[in-house]
N, C-alpha and C positions, 0 to 999 in steps of 0.2 A: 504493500500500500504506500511505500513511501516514495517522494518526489523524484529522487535520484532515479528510483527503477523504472519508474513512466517513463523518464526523458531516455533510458538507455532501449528500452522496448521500442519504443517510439523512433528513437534513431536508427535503431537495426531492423526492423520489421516495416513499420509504416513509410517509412522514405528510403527502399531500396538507393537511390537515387544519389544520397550521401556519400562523398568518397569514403574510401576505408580508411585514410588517415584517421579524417572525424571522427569515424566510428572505434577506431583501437583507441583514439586520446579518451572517447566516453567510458568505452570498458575499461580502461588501466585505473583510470583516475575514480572512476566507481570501485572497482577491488583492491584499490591500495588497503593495504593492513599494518597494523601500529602491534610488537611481538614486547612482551615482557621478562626481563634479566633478572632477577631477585636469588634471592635465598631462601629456602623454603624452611617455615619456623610454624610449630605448632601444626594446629589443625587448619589445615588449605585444604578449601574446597576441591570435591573431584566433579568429574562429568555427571554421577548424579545427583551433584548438590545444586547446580545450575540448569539443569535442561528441563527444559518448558517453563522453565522461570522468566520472571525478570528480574536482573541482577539486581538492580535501583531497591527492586523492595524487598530482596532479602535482608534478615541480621545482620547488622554490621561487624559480627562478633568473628575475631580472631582472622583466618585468611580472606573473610569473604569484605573486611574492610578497605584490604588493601586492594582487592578484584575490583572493588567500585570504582577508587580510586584511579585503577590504571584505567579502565576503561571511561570513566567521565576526561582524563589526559587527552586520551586518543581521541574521544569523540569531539572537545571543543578543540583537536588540531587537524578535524574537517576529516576524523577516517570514517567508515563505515562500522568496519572488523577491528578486532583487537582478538591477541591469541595468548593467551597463557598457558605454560603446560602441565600448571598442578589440574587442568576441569577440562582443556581441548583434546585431550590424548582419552580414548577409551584403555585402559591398563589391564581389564579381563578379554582386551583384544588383542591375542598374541602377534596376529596378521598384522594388526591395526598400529603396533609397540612398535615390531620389525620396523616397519616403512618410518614409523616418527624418528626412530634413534638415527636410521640412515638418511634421512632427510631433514634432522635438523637444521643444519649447517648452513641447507640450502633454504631454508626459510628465511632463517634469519637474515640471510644475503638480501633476501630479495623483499623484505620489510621494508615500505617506506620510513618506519620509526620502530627504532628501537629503544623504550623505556628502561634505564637501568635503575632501579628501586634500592637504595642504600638507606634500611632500617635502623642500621647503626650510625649513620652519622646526623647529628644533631642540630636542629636549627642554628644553634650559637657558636657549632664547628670553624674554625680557622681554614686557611688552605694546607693540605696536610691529611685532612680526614676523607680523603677518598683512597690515600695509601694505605691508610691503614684499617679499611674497613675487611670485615670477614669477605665481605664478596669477593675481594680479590685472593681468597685462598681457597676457591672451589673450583672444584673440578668442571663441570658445565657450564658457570660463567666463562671458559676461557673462548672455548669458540663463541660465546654470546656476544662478546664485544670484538672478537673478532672479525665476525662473521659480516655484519651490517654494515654499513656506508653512513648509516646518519642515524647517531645515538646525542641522548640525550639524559642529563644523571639526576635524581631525586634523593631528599635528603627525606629525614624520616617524615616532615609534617605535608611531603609531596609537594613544597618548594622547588625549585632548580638549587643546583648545585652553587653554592660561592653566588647565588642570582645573577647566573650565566642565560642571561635570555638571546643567546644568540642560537642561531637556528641548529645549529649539530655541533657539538662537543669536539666531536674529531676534527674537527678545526680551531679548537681552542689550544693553544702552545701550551699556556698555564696548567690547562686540564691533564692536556696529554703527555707531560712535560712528570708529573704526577705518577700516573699511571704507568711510564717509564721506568723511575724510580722506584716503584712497588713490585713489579713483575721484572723488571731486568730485561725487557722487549723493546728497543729501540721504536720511535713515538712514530719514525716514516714507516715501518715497518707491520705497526698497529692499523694505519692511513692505509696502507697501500697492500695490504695482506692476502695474500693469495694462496688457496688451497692444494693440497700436491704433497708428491715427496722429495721435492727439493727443498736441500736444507733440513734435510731429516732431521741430523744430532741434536741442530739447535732448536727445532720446533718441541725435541724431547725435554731438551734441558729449561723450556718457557714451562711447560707443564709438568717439571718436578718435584716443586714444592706445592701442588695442589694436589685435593682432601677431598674423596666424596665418601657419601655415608655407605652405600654397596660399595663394596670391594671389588668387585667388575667392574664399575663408572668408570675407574681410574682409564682402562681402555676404551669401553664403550663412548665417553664422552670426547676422545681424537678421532673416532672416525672419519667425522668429517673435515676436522684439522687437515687430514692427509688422502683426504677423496675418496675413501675407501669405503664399499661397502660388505657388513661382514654379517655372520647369524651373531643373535642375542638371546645370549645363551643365560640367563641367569639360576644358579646355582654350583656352575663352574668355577674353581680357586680363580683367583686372582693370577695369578704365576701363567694359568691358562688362558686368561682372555687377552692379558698382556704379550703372551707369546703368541696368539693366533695374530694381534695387531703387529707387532715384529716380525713375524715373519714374512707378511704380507708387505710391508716395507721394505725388507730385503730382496724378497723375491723378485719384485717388480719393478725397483728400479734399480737392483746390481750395486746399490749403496753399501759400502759397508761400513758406514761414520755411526752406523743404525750401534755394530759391535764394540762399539770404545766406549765402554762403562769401568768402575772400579765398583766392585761391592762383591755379594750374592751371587751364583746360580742361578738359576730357575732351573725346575723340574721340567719345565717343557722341552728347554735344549739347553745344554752351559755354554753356549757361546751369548746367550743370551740375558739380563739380568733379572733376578725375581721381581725387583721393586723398578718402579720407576725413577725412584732416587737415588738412584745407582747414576742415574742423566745430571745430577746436580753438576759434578764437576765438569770444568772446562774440558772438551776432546784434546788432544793431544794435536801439538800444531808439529806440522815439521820444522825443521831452523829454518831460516831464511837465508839463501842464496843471493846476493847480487848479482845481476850478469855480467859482472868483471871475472866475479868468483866463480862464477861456472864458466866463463869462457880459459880461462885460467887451469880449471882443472879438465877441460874439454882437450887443452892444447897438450898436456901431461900426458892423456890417456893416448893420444893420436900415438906417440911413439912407440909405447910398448903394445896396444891392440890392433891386429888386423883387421878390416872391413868383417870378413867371413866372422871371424869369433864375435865379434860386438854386436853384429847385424843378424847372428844366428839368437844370441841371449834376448836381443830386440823380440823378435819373430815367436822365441819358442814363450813369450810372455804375451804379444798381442793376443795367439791365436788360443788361451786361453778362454775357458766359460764364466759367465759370472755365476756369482753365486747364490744358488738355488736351495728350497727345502723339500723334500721328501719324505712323507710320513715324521714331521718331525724332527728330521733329520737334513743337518745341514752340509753340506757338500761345497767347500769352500776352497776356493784355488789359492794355493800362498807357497811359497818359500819357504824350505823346511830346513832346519838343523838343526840335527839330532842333538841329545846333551848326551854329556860324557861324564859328568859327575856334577852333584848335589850333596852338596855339605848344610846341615843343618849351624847357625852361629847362634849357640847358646846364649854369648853374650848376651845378643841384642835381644833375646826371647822376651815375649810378653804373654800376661795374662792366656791370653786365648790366639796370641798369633806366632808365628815360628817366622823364623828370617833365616834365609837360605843364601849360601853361594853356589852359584849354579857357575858351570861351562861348557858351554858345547863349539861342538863345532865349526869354527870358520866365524867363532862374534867374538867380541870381547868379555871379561869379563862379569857376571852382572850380580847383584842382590834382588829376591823376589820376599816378598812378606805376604804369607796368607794363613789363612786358617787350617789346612789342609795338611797331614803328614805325608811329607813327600821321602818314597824310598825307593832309589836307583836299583834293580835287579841287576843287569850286566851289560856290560861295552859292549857285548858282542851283539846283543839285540835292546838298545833303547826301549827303555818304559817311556823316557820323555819329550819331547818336540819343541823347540821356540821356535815359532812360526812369524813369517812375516807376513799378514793376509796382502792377498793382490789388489791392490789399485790402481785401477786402469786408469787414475790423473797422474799417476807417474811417468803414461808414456809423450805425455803434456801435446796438446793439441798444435796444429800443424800453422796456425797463424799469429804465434807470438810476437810476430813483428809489427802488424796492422791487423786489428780485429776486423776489419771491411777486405780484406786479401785473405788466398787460400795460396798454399805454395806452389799449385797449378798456375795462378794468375802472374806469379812473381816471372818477370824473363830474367832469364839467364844469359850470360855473355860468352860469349864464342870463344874466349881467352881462356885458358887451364886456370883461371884463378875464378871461383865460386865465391859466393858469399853465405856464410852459416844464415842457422835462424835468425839470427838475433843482428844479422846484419854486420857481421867483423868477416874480411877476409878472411879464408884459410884455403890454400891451392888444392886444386886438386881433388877436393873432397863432396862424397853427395850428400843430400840434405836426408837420407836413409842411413848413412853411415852417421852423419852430425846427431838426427835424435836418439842413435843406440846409444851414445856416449854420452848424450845430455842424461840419460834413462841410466845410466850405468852411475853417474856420477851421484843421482836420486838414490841410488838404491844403498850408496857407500854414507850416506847420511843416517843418524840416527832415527830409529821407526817404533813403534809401541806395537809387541808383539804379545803374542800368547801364550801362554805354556801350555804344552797339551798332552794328558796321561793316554797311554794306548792302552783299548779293551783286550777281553778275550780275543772276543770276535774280528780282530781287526780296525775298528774302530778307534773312536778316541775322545778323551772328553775335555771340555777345558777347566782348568786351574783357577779358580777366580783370587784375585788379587785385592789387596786394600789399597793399591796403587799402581800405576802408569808402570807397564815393565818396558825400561827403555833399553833397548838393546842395538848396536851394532855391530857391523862386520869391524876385523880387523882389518884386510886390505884388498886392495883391485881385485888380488888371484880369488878371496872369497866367495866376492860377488859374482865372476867370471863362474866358478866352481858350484854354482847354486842349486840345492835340489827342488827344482818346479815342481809342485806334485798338489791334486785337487782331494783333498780330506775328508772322508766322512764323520762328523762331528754328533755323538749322541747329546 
């Protein structure tokens, strides 16, 4: 019966005649929808606390105060719809759950307004009380303010924020400037955020220190962070819905910044961690190179490597798989070598963790600390492996010199003097032979590696660490000498 819908009926029915521009501006701007961010406290209404009602003249008591509330927001900011998901989600609809958890994400994108309801912070709040309100320790609010283009913050008496009447938050410096500071999320980042699995570790380590009340949220609520659609399984551990979300990360985009955690195990696979706060700490960066320094050591290696050998070590690492799960099982391509001895250092023993001097093979030296008792059977068949997993940004992409040029584009000069990637003479040499040696020069740097116990069965598992195992090769001949090999990991 109401105005809106005559004029949209009327546009699309009675005046075929109307271009369809008009007619999509009438239906967009009829179904725009206003979604709500909060924290769920006390008794909040469900779907059948509100259907065939009207919300206005329910109880004000307890969630159904706050439902007024958002929706009289929404409605004097000209919407129609407003969606909340303590009363819009049927929850004895398994079918109906599915589709909501997998499409939240996408809701909230496509909300003209996003209300974010901060019950904790208090009309007489300074600037300051959006950091440190509870909302920003929950798990489901992360993609909520993510998700949206034009959010909007409410303090408890449903106020604006700091009386921020400008029209979206996400445009406010001050605001987001806040919210920065509270989550550790760079503010263009919150602006411009984009869904995917690029950028895995750090989209992990934005949702490490968030809390939801199921123990499965903790995954369920990244789905959409990382465009995935997965089943919702609730009664599943935690350790399992976290690992069906990882491994779906990994599998798909051949990521493995997914694997560089410090902590825990998980029961689903040990390459993987139980908790998600295993993501708190910073990934493991490589050192930085100059290209002085690498041209430097490019020009060292020319002498004692021959094309064939450097260009073979190149080759036999491209033509590598990325890394895949099977039943659980993850099948990972890396660099292996073997250890040779495991000495436990008393000394430094703790409580509940053991410090080890490990050596193997073709690295230096290292110390590993974990919880785990680790005991060497024999040299002649390895219990243990420091791995280096495969990264295929080591074999560094082919237009270092100009992101707009590919080294197809680049000509070449008729003269026996070439030019490297990077644009410095070196006679005689191809730009196949240059990246093996750029690749070789990558590999003699230090890497965060694995330790990994071998099964019965052939298999192997990983070692989990309360720190970064840094490890390198001792010299060229190491690297040169390396065993390529793809791992099955229980």
């Amino acid at each position: 019966m109401s105005s809106e819908y005559k004029m949209l009926f009327s546009s699309t029915i009675l005046h075929q005649d109307i271009q369809m521009e008009r007619i999509e501006e009438v239906v967009m701007k009829y179904f725009r929808f206003a979604m709500l961010s909060h924290r769920w406290e006390g008794k909040e209404p469900l779907l059948n606390s509100i259907q065939n009602e009207v919300v206005y003249r329910l109880n004000p008591a307890g969630g159904i105060g706050k439902l007024q509330s958002f929706c009289k927001v929404a409605r004097d900011a000209g919407y129609s719809w407003a969606w909340s998901d303590t009363c819009c989600i049927d929850k004895n609809n398994i079918v109906e759950l599915q589709e909501a958890f997998n499409s939240m994400f996408i809701w909230y994108r496509h909300s003209a307004l996003t209300v974010v309801y901060l019950s904790d912070v208090l009309p007489t709040s300074k600037p300051g009380a959006l950091a440190r309100s509870a909302w920003n320790t929950r798990g489901w609010t992360f993609q909520e303010f993510m998700a949206p283009k034009v959010v909007l913050f409410y303090q408890r008496d449903w106020n604006l924020y700091l009386g921020d009447r400008s029209p979206n938050h996400k445009k406010s410096t001050a605001i987001m400037q806040e919210l920065e500071n509270a989550t550790g999320i760079h503010l263009q980042a919150i602006v411009t955020f984009h869904p995917g699995m690029r950028g895995a570790r750090e989209k992990l380590r934005w949702a490490s220190k968030r809390v939801t009340t199921l123990q499965e949220d903790v995954a369920y609520s990244l789905f959409g962070i990382f465009g995935v659609h997965l089943p919702v399984i609730y009664g599943e551990k935690k350790q399992n819905a976290l690992g069906r979300l990882l491994q779906e990360i990994v599998a798909r985009s051949g990521d493995i910044t997914a694997l560089d955690w410090v902590g825990k195990s998980s029961e689903f696979n040990s390459c993987l961690p139980a908790d998600i706060t295993s993501y708190e700490a910073l990934p493991y960066s490589l050192p930085y190179l100059s290209e002085d320094e690498m041209q430097e050591r490019v020009s060292s290696l020319r002498n004692v490597l021959t094309v064939d050998s450097a260009s073979s070590l190149y080759t036999l690492l491209d033509n590598l798989s990325t890394p895949r799960f099977a039943n659980c099982r993850l099948h990972l391509p890396c660099i292996a070598f073997p250890v040779t001895e495991v000495r436990r250092n008393r000394a430094q023993d703790q409580e509940s963790y053991f410090t080890y001097e490990v050596k193997a093979d073709g690295l230096r030296d290292l110390l590993i600390t974990t919880s785990d008792k680790l005991i060497q059977s024999s040299r002649a068949r390895p219990t243990f492996l420091l791995v280096h997993p495969w990264n295929r940004s080591l074999l560094e992409p082919p237009d270092l010199a100009d992101d707009t040029q590919s080294v197809e584009d680049w000509s070449v000069p008729e003269s026996p003097l070439h030019y490297s990637l990077s644009g410095f003479p070196v006679e005689g040499d191809s730009e196949s032979y240059l990246r093996a040696l750029r690749l070789i020069v990558h590999l003699e740097q230090p890497f965060c590696g694995f330790l990994l116990v071998r099964q019965r069965g052939g298999e192997y598992k990983r070692i989990a660490s309360d720190h970064h195992i840094i490890a390198q090769v001792k010299d060229m001949t190491s690297v040169h000498d390396t065993n390529v090999r793809t791992l099955e990991i229980l």
